[in-house]
C-alpha positions as a printed NumPy array, in Angstrom:
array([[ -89.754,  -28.544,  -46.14 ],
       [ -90.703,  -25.374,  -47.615],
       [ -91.126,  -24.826,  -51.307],
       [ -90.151,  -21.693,  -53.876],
       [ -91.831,  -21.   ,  -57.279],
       [ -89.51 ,  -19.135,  -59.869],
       [ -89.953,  -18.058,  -62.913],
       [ -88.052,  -17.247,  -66.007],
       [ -85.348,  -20.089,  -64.037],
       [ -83.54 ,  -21.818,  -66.702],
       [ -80.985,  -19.194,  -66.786],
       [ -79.18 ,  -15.883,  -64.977],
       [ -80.676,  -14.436,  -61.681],
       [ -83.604,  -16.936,  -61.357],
       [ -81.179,  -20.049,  -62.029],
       [ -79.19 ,  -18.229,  -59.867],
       [ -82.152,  -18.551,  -57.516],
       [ -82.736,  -21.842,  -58.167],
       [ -79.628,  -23.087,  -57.037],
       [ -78.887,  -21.324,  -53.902],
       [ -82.18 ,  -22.364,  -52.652],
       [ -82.193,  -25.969,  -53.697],
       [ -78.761,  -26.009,  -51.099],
       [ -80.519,  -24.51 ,  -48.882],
       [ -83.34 ,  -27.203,  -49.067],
       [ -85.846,  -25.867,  -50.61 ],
       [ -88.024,  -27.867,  -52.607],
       [ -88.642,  -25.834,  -56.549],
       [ -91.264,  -25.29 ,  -59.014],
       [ -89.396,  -23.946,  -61.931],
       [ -91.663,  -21.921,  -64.675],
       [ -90.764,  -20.857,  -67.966],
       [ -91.025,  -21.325,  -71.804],
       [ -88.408,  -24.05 ,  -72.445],
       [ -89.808,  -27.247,  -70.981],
       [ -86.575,  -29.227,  -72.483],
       [ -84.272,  -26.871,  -70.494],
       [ -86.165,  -26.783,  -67.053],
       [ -86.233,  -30.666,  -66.956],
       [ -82.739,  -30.978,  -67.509],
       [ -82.122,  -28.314,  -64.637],
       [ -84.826,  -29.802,  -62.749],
       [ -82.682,  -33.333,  -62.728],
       [ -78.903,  -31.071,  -62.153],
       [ -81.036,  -29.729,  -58.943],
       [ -82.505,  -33.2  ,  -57.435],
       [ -79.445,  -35.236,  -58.193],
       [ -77.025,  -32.723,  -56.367],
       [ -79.266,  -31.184,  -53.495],
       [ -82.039,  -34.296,  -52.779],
       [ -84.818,  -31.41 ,  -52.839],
       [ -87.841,  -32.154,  -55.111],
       [ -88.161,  -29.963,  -58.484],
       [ -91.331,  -29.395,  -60.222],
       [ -91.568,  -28.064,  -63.98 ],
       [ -94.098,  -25.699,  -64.933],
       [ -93.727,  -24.885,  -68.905],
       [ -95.734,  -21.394,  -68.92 ],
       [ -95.376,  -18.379,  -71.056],
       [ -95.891,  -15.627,  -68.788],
       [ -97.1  ,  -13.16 ,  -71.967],
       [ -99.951,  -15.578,  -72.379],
       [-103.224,  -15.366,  -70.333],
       [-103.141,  -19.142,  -70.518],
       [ -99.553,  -19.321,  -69.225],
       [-100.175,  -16.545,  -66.582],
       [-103.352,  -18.684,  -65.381],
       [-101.248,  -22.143,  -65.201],
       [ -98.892,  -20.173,  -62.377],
       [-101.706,  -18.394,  -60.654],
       [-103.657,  -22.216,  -60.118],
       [-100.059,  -23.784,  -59.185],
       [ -99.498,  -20.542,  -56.348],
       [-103.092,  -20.701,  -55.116],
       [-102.867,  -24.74 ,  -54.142],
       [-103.341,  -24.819,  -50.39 ],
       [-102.574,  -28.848,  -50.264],
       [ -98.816,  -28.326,  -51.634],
       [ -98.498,  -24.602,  -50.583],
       [ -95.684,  -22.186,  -52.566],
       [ -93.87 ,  -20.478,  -49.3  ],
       [ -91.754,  -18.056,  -51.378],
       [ -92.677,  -16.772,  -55.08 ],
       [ -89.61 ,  -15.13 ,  -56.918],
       [ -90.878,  -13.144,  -60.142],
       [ -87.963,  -13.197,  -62.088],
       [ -89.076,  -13.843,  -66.402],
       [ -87.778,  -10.424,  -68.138],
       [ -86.947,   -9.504,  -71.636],
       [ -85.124,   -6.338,  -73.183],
       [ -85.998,   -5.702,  -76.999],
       [ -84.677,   -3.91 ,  -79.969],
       [ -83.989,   -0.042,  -80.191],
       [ -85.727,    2.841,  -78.93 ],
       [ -89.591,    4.138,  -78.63 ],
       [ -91.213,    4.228,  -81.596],
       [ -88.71 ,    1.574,  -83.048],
       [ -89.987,   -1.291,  -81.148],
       [ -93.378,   -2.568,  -82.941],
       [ -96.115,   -2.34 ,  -80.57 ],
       [ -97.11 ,   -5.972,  -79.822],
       [ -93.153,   -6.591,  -78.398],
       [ -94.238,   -3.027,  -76.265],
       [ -97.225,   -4.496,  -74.594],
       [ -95.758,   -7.869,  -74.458],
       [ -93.248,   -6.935,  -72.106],
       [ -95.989,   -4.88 ,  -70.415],
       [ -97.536,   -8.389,  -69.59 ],
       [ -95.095,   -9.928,  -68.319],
       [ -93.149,   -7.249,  -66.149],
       [ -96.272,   -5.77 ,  -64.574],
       [ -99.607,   -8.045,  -65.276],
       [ -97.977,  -11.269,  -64.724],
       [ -96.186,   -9.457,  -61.77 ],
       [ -99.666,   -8.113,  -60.238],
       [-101.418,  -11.622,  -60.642],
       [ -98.57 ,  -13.821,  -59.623],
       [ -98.319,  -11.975,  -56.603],
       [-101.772,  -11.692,  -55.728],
       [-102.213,  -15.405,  -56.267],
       [ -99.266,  -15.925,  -53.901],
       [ -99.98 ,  -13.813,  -51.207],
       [-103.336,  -14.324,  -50.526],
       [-102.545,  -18.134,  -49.552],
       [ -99.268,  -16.766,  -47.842],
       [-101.62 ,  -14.503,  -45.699],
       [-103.717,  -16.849,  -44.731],
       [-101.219,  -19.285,  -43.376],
       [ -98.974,  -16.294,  -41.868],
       [ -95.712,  -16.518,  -43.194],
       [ -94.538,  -16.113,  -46.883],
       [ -92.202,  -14.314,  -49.195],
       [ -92.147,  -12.809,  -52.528],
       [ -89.227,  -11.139,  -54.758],
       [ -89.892,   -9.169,  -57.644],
       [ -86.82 ,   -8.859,  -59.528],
       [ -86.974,   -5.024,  -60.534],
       [ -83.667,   -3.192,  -62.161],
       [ -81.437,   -0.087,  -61.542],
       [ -83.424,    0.913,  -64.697],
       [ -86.31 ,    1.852,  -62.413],
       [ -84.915,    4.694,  -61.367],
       [ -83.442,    6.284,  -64.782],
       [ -85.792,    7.515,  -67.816],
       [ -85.612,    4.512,  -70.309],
       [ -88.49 ,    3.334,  -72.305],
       [ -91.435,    1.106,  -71.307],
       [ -88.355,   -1.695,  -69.889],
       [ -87.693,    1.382,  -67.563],
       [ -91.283,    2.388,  -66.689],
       [ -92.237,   -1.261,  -66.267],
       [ -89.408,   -1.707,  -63.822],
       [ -90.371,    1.265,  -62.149],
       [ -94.173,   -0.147,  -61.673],
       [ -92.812,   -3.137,  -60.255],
       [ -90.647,   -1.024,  -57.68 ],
       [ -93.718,    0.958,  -56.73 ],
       [ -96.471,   -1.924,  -56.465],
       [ -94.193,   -4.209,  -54.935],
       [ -93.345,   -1.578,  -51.634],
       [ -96.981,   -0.588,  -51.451],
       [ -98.349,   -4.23 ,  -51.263],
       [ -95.189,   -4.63 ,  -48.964],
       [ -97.428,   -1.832,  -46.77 ],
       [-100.488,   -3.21 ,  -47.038],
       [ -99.667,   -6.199,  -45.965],
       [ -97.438,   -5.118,  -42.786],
       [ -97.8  ,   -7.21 ,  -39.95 ],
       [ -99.533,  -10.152,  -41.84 ],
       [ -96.205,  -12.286,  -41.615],
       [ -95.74 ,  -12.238,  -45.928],
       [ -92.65 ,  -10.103,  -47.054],
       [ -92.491,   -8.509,  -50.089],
       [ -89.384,   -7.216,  -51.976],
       [ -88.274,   -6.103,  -55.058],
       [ -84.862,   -6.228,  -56.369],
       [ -82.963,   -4.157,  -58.548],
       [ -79.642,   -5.318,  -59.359],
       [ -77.201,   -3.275,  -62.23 ],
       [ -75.9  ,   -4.916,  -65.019],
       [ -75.727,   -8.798,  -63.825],
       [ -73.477,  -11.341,  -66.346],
       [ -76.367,  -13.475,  -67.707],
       [ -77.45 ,  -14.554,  -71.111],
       [ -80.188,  -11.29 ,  -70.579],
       [ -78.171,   -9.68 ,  -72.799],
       [ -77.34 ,  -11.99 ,  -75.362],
       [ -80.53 ,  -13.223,  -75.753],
       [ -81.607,   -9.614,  -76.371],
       [ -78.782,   -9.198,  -79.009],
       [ -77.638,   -6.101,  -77.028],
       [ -74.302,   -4.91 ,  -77.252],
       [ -72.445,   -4.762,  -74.009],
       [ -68.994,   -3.471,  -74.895],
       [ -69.81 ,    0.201,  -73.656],
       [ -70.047,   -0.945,  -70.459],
       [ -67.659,   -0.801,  -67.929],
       [ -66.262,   -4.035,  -66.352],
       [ -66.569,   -2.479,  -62.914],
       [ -70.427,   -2.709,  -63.273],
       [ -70.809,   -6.522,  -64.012],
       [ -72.422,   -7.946,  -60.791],
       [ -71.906,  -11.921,  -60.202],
       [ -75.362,  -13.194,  -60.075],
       [ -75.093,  -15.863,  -57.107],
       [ -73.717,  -12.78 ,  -55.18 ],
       [ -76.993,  -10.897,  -56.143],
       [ -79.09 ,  -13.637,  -55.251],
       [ -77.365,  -13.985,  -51.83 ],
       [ -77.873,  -10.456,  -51.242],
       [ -81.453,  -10.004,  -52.073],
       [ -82.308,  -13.313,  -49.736],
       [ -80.297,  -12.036,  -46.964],
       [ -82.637,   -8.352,  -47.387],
       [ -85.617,  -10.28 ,  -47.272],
       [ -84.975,  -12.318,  -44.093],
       [ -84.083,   -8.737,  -42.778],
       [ -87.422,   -7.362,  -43.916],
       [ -85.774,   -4.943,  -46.538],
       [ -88.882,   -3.753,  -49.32 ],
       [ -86.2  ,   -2.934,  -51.425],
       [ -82.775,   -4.254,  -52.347],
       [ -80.131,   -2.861,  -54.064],
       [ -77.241,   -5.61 ,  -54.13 ],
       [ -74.238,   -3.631,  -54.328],
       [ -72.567,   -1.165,  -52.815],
       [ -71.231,    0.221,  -56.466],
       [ -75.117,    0.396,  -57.28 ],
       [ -75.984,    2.152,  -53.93 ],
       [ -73.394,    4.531,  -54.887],
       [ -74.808,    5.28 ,  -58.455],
       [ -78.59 ,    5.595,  -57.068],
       [ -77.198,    8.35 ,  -54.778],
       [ -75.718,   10.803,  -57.819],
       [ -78.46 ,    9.662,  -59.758],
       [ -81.002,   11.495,  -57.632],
       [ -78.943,   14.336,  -57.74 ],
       [ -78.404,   14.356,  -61.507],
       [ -80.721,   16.125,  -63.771],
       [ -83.061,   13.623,  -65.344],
       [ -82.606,   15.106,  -68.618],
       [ -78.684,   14.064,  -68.241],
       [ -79.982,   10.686,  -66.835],
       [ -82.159,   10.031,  -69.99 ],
       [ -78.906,   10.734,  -72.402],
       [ -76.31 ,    8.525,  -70.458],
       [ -79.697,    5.764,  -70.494],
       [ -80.011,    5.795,  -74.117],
       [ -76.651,    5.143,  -75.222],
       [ -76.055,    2.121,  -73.108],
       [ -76.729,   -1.097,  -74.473],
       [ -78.417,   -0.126,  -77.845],
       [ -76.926,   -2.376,  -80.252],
       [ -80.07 ,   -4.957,  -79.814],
       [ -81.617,   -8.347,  -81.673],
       [ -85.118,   -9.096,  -81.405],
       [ -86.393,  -11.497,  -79.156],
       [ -86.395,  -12.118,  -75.156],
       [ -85.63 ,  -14.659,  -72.312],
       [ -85.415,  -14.553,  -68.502],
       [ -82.991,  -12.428,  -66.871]])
């Protein structure tokens, strides 16, 4: 029986995650900040789908927490055999108005932990000759939108040229980059959603089945709805100065403070 690591899982995408895979079979190690949480979804999973779940309490802006997930993916006795890099956080208002520490926190944990996790992943997963790893990217990517924009955009980047590199080793590499998903990503944020249309809330099991059936095909990048597809194609022919306008009025009204996707 194969086994997934995913992070930021107690809610959203990578519960999302955590679900469709533990019908599927898959045994879990679940990672993130709130242990209390993850046990309780760790028993939901077991009970229903007879799969075994493992918690991992880690706080991916930490070195320490970083270096608990890297140990866990390098284990070649109880090998990880698909690594989803899900933990993301949005924060309060615009450049210059978010205080620097929240800046490069979420600069360690969209694009450090990202790098390390991965690397401490696929370097087992290459060895062995099969393997799989998600990075869970956004639509934001691609439009001009602060350092929650740039980082997305890293992980887009790094995650198709590792995808390169490691051609024809038998580990796949993808990174998703779904629209606006209904989670508690928002919420948790405190960021307004009423300016957004209802036509671009995404279900997230549907995202999740989409991005696992774009792996198996080999996709390095996945785009889980047509609606989104759609958008990415005007956006590339839209001005970016146009892009950066429409980007900065959606979503603004923020709280402090940040949880998994």
């Amino acid at each position: 029986m194969t086994t997934a690591l995913i992070t930021g899982t107690t809610a959203g995408i990578g519960a999302a995650f955590a679900r469709r895979l533990a019908a599927d079979g898959h045994n879990l190690v679940l990672v993130s900040r709130d242990a209390e949480r993850m046990r309780e979804q760790a028993t939901e999973l077991h009970d229903r789908h007879r799969v075994e779940v493992e918690v991992l309490p880690a706080d991916l802006a930490t070195d320490d927490g970083i270096a608990a997930v890297e140990e866990r993916l390098g284990r070649r006795k109880d090998p990880v055999d698909l690594l989803v890099n899900n933990a993301g956080f949005g924060h309060k208002g615009s450049y210059l108005d978010v205080p620097m520490a929240d800046e490069l926190a979420m600069l360690k944990v969209h694009c450090e932990a990202v790098l390390r996790l991965t690397s401490a992943a696929a370097e087992p997963m290459r060895e062995r000759g099969r393997g799989g790893v998600v990075n869970v990217a956004s639509v934001a990517a691609f439009v001009p939108r602060g350092t929650y924009g740039a980082s997305k955009a890293w992980v887009v980047q790094f995650t198709q040229g590792a995808a390169k590199d490691l051609a024809g080793s038998g580990v796949r590499l993808m990174a998703l980059c779904p629209g606006f998903v209904r989670t508690e990503f928002h919420q948790r944020a405190g960021m307004g959603t009423d300016n957004i249309p209802k036509w671009m809330w995404l279900d997230a099991d549907r995202v999740v089945a989409t991005a696992l059936a774009d792996l198996s095909r080999g996709k390095t990048l996945s785009v889980p709805d047509p609606r989104y597809k759609a958008i990415m194609g005007v956006m590339k022919l839209t001005p970016q100065s146009l892009l950066g306008g429409v980007s900065s009025r959606t979503g603004r009204k923020y709280g402090p403070k940040y949880g998994a996707r």
